[in-house]
Structures are given as structure tokens and as C-alpha cells.
N, C-alpha and C positions, 0 to 999 in steps of 0.2 A: 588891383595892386594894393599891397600895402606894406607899411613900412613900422620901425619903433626905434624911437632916440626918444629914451625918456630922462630925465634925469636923477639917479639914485647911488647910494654908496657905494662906492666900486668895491670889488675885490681882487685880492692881491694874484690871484693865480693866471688874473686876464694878462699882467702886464710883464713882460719880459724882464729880463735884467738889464737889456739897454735902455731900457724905458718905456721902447716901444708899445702901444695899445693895440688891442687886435679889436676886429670888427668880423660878426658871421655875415654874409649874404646866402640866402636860400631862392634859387631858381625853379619855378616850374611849370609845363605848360607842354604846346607843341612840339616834340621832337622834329630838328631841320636843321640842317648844316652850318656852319658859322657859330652856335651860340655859344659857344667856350671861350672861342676867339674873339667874342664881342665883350664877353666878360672880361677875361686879361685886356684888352685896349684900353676899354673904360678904366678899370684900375692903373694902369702903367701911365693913362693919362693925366692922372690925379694921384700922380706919385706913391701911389700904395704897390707894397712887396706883397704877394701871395705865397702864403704861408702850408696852405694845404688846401689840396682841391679833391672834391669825389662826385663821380657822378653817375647817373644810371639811366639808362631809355628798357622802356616794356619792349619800344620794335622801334628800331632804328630808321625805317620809312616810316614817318608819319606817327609815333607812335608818341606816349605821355615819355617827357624827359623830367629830369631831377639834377640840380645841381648844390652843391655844399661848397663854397668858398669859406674860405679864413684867410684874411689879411691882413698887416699890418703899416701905420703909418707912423711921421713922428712928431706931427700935430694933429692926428686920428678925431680929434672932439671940431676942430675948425676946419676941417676936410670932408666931411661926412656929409653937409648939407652939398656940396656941390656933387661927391662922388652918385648920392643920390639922385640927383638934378639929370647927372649925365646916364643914370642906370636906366631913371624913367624915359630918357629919349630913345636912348640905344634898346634897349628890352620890352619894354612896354611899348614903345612904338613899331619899331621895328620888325621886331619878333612877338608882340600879342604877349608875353610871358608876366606872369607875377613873380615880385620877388618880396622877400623880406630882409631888411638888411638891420642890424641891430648891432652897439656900443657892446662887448664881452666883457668890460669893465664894468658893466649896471648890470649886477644881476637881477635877476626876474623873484620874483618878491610872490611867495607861496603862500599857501594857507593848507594845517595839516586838517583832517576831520578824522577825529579817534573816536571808541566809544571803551570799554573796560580792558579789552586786548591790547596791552602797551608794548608790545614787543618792536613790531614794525614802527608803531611811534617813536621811541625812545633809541631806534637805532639812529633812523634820521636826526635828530635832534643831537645825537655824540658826533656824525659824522658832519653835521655840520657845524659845530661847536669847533671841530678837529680841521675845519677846513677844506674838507673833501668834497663838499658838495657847491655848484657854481651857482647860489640862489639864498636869498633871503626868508627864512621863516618869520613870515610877519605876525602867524599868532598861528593857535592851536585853538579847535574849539570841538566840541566835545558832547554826548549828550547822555554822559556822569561824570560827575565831581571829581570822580577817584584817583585822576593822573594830574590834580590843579599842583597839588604842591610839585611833583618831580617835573613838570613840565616848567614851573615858576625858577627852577633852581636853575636851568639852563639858560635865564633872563628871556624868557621866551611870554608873550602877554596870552592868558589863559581864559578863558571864555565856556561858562557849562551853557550851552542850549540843550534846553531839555527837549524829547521829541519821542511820543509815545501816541500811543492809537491810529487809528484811521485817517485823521485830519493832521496833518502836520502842518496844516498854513501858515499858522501864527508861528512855527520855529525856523521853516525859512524866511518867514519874513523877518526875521531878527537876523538870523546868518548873512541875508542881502545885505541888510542894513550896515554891518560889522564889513561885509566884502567889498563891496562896490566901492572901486579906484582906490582900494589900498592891494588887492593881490593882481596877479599876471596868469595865476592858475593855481588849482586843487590839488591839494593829495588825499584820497582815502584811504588812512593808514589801519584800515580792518574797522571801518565804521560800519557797523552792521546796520544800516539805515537805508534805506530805497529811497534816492532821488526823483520829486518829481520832474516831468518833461515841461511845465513851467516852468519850476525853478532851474531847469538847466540851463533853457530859452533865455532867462530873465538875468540869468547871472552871466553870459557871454563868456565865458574863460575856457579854457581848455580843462580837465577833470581827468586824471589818474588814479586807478582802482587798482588794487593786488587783491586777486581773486584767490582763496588758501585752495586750489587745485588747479588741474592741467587743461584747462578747456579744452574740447566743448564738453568732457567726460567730468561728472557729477558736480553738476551744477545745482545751487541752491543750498541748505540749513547744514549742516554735517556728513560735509564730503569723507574726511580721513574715517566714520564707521563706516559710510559706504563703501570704501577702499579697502577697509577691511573684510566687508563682506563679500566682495567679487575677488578678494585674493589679488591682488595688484600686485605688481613686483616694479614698478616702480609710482612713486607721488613727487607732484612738483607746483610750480605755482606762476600764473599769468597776472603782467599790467598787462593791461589795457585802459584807452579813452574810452570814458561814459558815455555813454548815446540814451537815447529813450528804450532802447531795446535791453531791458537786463542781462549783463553779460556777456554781450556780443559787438562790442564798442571794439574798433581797430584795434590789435595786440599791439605791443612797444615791445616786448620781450616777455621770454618763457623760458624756464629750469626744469631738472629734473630730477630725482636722487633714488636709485635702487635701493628696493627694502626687500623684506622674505616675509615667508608664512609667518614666522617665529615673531613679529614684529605685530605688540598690541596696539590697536586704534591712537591709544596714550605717546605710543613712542614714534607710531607715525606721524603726527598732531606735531609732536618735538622737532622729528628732523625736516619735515614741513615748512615749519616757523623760520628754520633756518633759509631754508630756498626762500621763503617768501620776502626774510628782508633783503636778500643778495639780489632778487631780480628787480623788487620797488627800490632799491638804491639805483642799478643801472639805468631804471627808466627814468627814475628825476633829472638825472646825472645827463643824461641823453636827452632829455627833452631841455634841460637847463642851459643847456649849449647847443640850441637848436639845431642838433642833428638827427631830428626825426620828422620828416614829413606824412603830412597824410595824405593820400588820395583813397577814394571811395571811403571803403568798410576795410582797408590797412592800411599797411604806412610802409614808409621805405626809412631804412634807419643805416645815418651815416656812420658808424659804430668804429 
């Protein structure tokens, strides 16, 4: 089981107009009778209103269940240690299930990884500026210089790690240094960099990639000429979580956008860039308000 009440700047879109503060609970575990109804008691017991519920079983006999609560209370910050107390008896005991229950007013505190490609950077950073995103950009870091000033103008702390050759040691060990208990999870906004399976191990966070194509078709260096040279009639673009496995880390979501013959590599690349920041906004956005679980090598997304 595990749980997160941390304490950090809220944001204004967690809290309602009457004041109220909402809180996610995420369930998951063995599918078996009762465990909706053990949710709503628990909450009805500790005076929290349920505000929206989703849930999902692979097989209804026995099979992995998923659950997505959003609740609200209207002392939500001094109710939470006990709602917890009573989640851990009723779910974890009872039912074996993990859950995670987390404050929607403390957003989750990111960290972007860009490298010259600023498009998907630089969207993030307007839509969070603009309020649209439930999550704190705690820094940007980078490994060129080229995006310090625009990335600085949005008061955003700016960071170039350099990181070239064979041996990257010495630049993750500077990114850990910068990460560790200031972020909650990654984003790789088109950093052309290959994480190592140490450093992923080592840094413990969640990690979201915008892959510039449709997995699992043309993977690797310059997908949009490869797309132009099998004649594609449509190109599109995937998050997914990083794993040790290149590219193949659980999808969060996937676009698509019809092109024709008539359309050069150049302008594929253009309307591309377009999907790519529309689908890495959703998955922040979704993973920011913990509505995407993982199980295995995907995820089940409360969308």
C-alpha cells in the first residue's frame, strides 16, 4: 500500500467554489464483491461527498480491479489522516488492495527534460503559465543552453546538463543531484537522450516520454522520413512511461492525424509536432490528477 499527503502550494482548480477541497483515492488489486461499497462507507463515514467514481475489472470473477474516487470534504486537510486510517483497515485489510489517496489541492511538482526541440517544451510551460495543467514545474533542465532564456521568462529555474558520448554518468549524477525530493515525476519534452536503467532505478519517480510517432511502427532516429518513405497516410504520436526497455514503457495515450502522398517529410515533421504536444499535454494532465493506473506493461486511464 501506499499513500501521499505531502505538503505543497495548492492550486486553485482543486477547490470548488464553496471551498470545498477534493482528494483522488486510486484502488487496485483483486477483483471481489463489496469493494465499491467499502469505499463509499469509508468515505460516508468520515463525512466526505463523492464527487466522481470510475472503475474497471479485466474479469469480473477474480480478475485485477481498478478504482478512481474523487471526493470532497470541508475540512479535507484534518480528515485525511483518519479517512486514510480507515482505508488502511477496510482495503488493505480486508480486501488485500492497494490504494493511493492524495490532497488534489498539492499539486505534483515535475520536472521538464528538453534538449533543442522546444515545441513540446514551450507548450507545457504556456499551459501551465495559463493554468491548464494540475502540476508544478519545478525546473527545466536541458542538455543545450538554447531554451535558458525562454524557459527563464516563464519564471521557471533553468538548468543546462550537458550529456554527450558513451558515458553519461557524471550527467545523471548531476540531474539526481538537482531531482531527488524536489520532483514527484518526469517529463521528456523531446529530449533526445537515452535514459540509463540505473538512473531510472536510482531516481524512483514516474517518467513520461512523447515518442514523435505511432508506436510500435518506426521507431528510433527520423521517423517522419521513414513515413515518408513507406507512403503513410496517416502519422501520429505516443506517451508513454519509461521503462529500461526503449520505447516500449506502458502507453498513457496516442493521436493520430491523416496526411497524403503530396505531403513532404518537412510538413509531416509540422503537423506531427502538433499531435505530439496535444497528446504529451493529455498525459501530464491525466497523470497529474492521478487518473492513470499502471498494471503490467499498460495502464488503465480514468480519462
Amino acid at each position: 500500500m501506499s499513500s501521499t499527503l505531502e505538503a505543497q502550494q495548492p492550486v486553485r482548480a482543486a477547490t470548488t467554489r464553496t471551498g470545498h477541497r477534493h482528494a483522488s483515492l486510486t484502488v487496485r488489486g483483486k477483483d471481489r464483491p463489496g469493494i465499491v461499497a467499502a469505499v463509499g462507507a469509508v468515505l460516508g463515514e468520515h463525512g466526505a461527498n463523492i464527487v466522481s467514481l470510475d472503475q474497471y475489472s479485466d474479469n469480473p470473477r477474480g480478475g485485477a480491479f481498478f478504482q478512481r474516487t474523487v471526493f470532497g470534504h470541508d475540512h479535507l486537510g484534518a480528515a485525511l489522516p483518519a479517512v486514510e486510517d480507515g482505508l488502511r483497515q477496510r482495503l488493505a485489510g480486508d480486501f488485500e488492495l492497494e490504494f493511493t489517496l492524495r490532497d488534489l489541492s498539492v499539486p505534483q511538482r515535475v520536472a521538464v527534460f528538453a534538449s533543442k526541440s522546444d515545441h513540446c517544451l514551450l507548450d507545457l510551460l504556456w499551459r501551465h503559465r495559463r493554468g491548464q495543467l494540475p502540476v508544478t514545474v519545478a525546473m527545466v533542465i536541458s542538455n543545450h543552453p538554447d531554451t535558458a532564456e525562454e524557459v527563464r521568462s516563464f519564471g521557471i529555474p533553468f538548468f543546462h546538463v550537458p550529456s554527450s558520448g558513451p558515458d553519461k554518468s557524471a550527467a545523471e549524477d548531476e540531474q539526481l543531484r538537482l531531482l531527488r525530493g524536489n520532483v514527484d515525476f518526469v517529463v521528456l519534452a523531446r529530449y533526445m537522450q537515452i535514459l540509463s536503467g540505473d538512473f531510472i532505478k536510482r531516481l524512483d519517480v514516474p517518467i513520461i516520454n512523447i515518442h514523435h510517432s505511432f508506436l510500435p511502427a518506426f521507431i528510433g532516429a527520423g521517423p517522419y522520413a521513414k513515413a515518408k518513405e513507406r507512403g503513410v497516410k496517416l502519422v501520429g504520436a505516443t506517451a508513454h512511461y519509461v521503462t529500461e526497455n526503449l520505447d516500449e514503457g506502458p502507453i498513457i495515450e496516442q493521436d493520430v492525424v491523416r496526411v497524403s502522398h503530396a505531403d513532404t517529410a518537412a510538413e509531416l515533421q509540422r503537423r506531427g509536432a502538433d499531435v505530439e504536444r496535444a497528446v504529451l499535454t493529455r498525459a501530464v494532465q491525466w497523470h497529474g490528477e492521478d487518473r492513470v493506473i499502471r498494471h503490467g506493461n499498460h495502464t488503465i486511464v480514468f480519462a
